[in-house]
Every structure is written in C-alpha cells, then in structure tokens.
C-alpha positions in Angstrom: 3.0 -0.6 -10.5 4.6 2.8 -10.9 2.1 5.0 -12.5 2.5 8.4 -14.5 2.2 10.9 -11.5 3.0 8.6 -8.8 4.0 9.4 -5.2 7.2 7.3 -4.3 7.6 5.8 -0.8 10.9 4.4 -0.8 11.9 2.9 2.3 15.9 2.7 2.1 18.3 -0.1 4.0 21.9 -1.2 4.2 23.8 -4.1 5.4 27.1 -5.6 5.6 28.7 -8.3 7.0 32.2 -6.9 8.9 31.5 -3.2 9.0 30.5 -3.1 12.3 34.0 -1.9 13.2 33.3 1.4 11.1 29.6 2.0 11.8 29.4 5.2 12.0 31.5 6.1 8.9 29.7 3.5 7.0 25.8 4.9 8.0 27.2 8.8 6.8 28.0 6.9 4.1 24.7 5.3 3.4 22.3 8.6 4.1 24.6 10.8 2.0 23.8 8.2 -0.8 20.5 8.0 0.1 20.5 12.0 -0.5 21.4 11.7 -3.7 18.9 9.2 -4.9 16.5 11.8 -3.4 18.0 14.6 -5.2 17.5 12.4 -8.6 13.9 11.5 -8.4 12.8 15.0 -7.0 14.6 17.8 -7.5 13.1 20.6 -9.6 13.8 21.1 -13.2 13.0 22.8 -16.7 11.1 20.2 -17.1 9.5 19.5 -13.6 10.0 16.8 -11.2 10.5 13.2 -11.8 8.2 11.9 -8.9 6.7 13.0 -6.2 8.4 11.2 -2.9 7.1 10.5 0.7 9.6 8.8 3.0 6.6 8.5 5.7 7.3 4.7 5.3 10.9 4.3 6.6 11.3 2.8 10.4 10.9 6.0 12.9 9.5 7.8 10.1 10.2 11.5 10.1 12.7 10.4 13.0 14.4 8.0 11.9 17.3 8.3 9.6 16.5 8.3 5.7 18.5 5.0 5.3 18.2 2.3 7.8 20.4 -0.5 8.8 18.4 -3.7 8.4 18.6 -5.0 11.8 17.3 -1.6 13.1 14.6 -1.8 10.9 14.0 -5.0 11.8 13.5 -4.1 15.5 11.8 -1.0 15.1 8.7 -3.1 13.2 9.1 -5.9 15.7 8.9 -3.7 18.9 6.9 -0.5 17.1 5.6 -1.2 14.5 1.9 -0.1 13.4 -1.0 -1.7 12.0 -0.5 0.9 8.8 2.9 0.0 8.4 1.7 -3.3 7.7 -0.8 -2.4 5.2 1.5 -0.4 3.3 4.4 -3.1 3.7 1.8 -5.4 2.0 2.9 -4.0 -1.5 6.4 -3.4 -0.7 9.2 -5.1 -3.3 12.8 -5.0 -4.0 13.3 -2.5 -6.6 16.8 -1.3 -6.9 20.3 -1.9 -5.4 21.0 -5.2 -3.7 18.3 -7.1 -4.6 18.6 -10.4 -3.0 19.3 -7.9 0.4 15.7 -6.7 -0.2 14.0 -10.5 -1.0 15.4 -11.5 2.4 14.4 -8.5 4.2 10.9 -8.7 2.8 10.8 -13.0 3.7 12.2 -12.0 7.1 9.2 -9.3 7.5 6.6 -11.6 6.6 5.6 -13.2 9.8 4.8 -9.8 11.5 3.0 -8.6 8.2 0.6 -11.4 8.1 0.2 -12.5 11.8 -1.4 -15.8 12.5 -2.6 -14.7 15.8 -3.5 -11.2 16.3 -2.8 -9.3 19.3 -5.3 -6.8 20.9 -3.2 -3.4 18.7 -3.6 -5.6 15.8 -7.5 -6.2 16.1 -8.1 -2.2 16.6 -5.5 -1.0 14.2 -7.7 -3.4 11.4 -10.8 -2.1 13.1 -9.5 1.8 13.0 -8.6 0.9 8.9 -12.3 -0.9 8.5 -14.1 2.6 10.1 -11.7 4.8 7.8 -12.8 2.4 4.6 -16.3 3.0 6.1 -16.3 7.0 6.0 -14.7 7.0 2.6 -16.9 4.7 0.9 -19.6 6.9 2.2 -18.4 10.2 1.0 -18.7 11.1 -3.0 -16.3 13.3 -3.9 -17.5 15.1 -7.1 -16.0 16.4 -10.1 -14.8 20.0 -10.5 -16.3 23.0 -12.8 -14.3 21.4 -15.8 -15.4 18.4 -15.0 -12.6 16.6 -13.6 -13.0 13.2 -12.6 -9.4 12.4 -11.9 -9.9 13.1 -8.0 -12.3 10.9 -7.8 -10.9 8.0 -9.5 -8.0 8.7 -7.2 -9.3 8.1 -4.2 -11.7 5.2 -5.4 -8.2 3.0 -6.6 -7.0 3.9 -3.1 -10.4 2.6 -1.5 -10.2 -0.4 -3.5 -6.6 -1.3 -3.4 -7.0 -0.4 0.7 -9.7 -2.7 1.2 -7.9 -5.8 -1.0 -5.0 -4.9 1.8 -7.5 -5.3 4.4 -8.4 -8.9 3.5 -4.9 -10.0 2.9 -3.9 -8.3 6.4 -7.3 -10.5 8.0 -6.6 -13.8 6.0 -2.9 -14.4 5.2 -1.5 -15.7 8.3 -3.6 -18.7 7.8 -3.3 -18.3 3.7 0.2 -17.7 2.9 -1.2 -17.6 -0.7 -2.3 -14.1 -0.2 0.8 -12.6 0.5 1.4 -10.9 -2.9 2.0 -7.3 -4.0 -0.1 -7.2 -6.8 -3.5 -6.3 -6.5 -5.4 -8.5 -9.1 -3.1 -10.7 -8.8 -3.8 -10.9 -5.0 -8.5 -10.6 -5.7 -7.6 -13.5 -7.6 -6.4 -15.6 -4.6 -8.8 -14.2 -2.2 -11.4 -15.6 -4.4 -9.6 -18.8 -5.1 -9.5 -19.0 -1.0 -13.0 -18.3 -0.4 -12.3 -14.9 1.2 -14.8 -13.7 -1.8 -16.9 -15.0 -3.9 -16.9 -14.8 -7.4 -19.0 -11.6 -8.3 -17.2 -9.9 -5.8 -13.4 -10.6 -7.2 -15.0 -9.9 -11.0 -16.3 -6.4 -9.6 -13.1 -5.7 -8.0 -11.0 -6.6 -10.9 -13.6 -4.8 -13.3 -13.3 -2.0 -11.8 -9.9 -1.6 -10.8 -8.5 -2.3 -14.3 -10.8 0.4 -15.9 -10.4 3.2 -13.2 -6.7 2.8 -13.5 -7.4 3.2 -17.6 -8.9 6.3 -17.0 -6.3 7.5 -14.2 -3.4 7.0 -17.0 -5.6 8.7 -19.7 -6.5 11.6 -17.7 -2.5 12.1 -16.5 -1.0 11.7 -19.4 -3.4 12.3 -22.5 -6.4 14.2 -22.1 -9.6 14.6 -20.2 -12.3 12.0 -20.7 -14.9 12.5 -23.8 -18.4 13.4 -22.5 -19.7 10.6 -23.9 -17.5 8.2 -21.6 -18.0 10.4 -18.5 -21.2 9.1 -17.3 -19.8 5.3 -17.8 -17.0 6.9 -15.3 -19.6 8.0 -12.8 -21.4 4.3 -13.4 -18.0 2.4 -12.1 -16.7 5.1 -9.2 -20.6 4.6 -7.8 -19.8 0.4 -8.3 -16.8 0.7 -6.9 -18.1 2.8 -3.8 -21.0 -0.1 -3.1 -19.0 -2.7 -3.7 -16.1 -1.4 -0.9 -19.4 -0.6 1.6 -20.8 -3.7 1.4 -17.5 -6.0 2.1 -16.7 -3.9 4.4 -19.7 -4.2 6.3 -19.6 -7.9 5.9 -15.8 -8.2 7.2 -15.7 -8.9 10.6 -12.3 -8.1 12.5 -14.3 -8.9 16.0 -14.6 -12.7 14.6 -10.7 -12.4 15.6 -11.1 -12.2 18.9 -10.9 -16.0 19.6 -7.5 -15.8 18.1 -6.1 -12.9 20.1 -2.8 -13.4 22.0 -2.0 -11.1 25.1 0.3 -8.5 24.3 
C-alpha cells in the first residue's frame, strides 16, 4: 500500500530477448529512462514533491546502476545478496511497465527469498533483524511539545510490519502459503499455519489497521483530538508488548538443524 507521505523504493529492471548485440546502447538507454521516472516522482515543485524516493533497494545499491538488467540482478542476489534484502523483497510487486517481466522476476526470486534450508549468513542476518526488533520494541519514543504522535506510530507500523516479515522469512520455505506482500493478508496465514495463535494475529491486525488510520489522519487531515490521544498511547504500548513478546518467543537458533554449509 502506497500511503500519503510514502518513501518509494523502486527497484528498476530491463530485459530483452536479441539485444544482446547492442548492450551497451540499450542499458544508456534504460538508466536515462529510469532518470526520468526519477525526475517525475521527485523533483521539486510549487507544490512540493510527489514522493519521497530511496533506491537503497536496487542490486549493488548505491553502486550499482539505477536500472538493472534482470539477469544481473538475478546474480547479484544469488551470489550477494543480504538477509535485508530479503526482508524488504518480501513486499516487493510489479507495479508499472512490463508487468508479466516483473511476475516472473519476482517467481524466479522466490526460492532465495524464502529459503527452505538456511545457511549460516542466513541464521545471523535473521538473528541480527530479531536483536534490532528487540532494541526497538524496548525504546518508547514519545510525542513532541505539540503533541505529535505521528513519530511514534511510524516506527510502531514499521516494528509490526518488520516482525510479520520476520515470520514469513522463518516459515515460508516450508509454507509457501506465506509468501504474500500484504501484511494482514499475510497474519492471517501465519495464524491459519500455526505460526501464531489466534490472539496474537487479532492483536496484530487490530493494531495495524488502527495505527495506519491514525498515520493517514495525521498526514493528510489534522492532528488527533485529545480525547482519542490516550486510546493512541493504549495501542502504540500494545503494539510494543505484543512485538517483545513474539520476538522473544521466536527462536532463529531452532534453525540450526536445518543449516546447509555455505
């Protein structure tokens, strides 16, 4: 979902059968339109910016060029890639241009998303993203003099939709059924696989629904009322506990009998 005051991460590819012979005309090509789709979403106006847009998450990153070729891509996650990468590939989708070009990159990239057996980097890159979950669900972060609570529902969306990441990273090699985009729609089939119980995927979805409510009102309409302020401060403090506690229940070092060498 594409939210008022969103940061973009667009991760850009091209492909084509028989242009091999004219590579390098064809990549200028490709990052000179890539420019321009830059220049649409956020270049300064009268009227401000359209989005706000990271390009942390294409292959090489800040090294890389702004639009890959596929099969470079494809390497670069296959020989380099990181456990964050896959997290944040976890809610990737086709969105514009070709889009049967990004269904089959994205059913190509599933097996080293969700990996059945996990490799030493993969048990402490999930263990570095379980300690990070950790510190944050520790650490209140309060509202401002004017009482502004939208920081704070900021970071608790990104703690909860982080942590629903986690669990599909953890389960969906064996459960394929987890390997959706959507956050409820993906605590819906962690519950319906056992991976939590049914308290747990109603908190989740409780809170996630209303926190995002607020996060649109407060962007695009006005502050919350006082009187609704204190319910605010009731759901960021459930949402906290509830990320602590699954957190402390998960167990990446279970994992180890499934560990392949690298």
């Amino acid at each position: 979902m594409i939210h008022q005051g969103a940061s973009l991460r667009p991760s850009m590819a091209w492909a084509g059968a028989g242009l091999h012979d004219h590579q390098n005309h064809v990549d200028d090509y490709f990052q000179q339109l890539g420019q321009g789709v830059l220049k649409l979403l956020s270049e300064p106006t009268s009227l401000g910016i359209a989005y706000q847009v990271n390009l942390r998450m294409r292959p090489y990153s800040g090294q890389g060029p702004m639009v890959a070729n596929v099969d470079v891509a494809r390497q670069y996650y296959d020989t380099s890639g990181r456990t964050w990468e896959r997290q944040a590939l976890v809610k990737v989708r086709p969105n514009a241009g070709d889009q049967q070009l990004g269904r089959e990159f994205i059913a190509d990239m599933q097996p080293w998303i969700y990996r059945r057996y996990l490799m030493r980097a993969d048990i402490t890159g999930l263990a570095a993203l379980k300690r990070r979950l950790l510190r944050h669900a520790s650490t209140t972060v309060e509202p401002n003099e004017a009482g502004d609570y939208l920081p704070s529902i900021v970071v608790a969306i990104d703690e909860l939709e982080v942590l629903v990441q986690f669990f599909q990273l953890l389960h969906g090699g064996e459960e394929k059924s987890l390997r959706v985009s959507n956050t409820l729609e993906a605590i819906q089939r962690l519950r319906a696989t056992g991976c939590l119980s049914g308290d747990e995927a109603s908190t989740l979805q409780d809170c996630y629904r209303q926190l995002r409510r607020w996060q649109h009102q407060w962007q695009i309409a006005a502050p919350l009322p006082p009187a609704e302020r204190q319910r605010c401060e009731q759901v960021l403090a459930r949402t906290r506990k509830t990320v602590d506690l699954l957190m402390e229940r998960s167990s990446v070092e279970s994992f180890e009998g499934t560990v392949e060498s690298d």
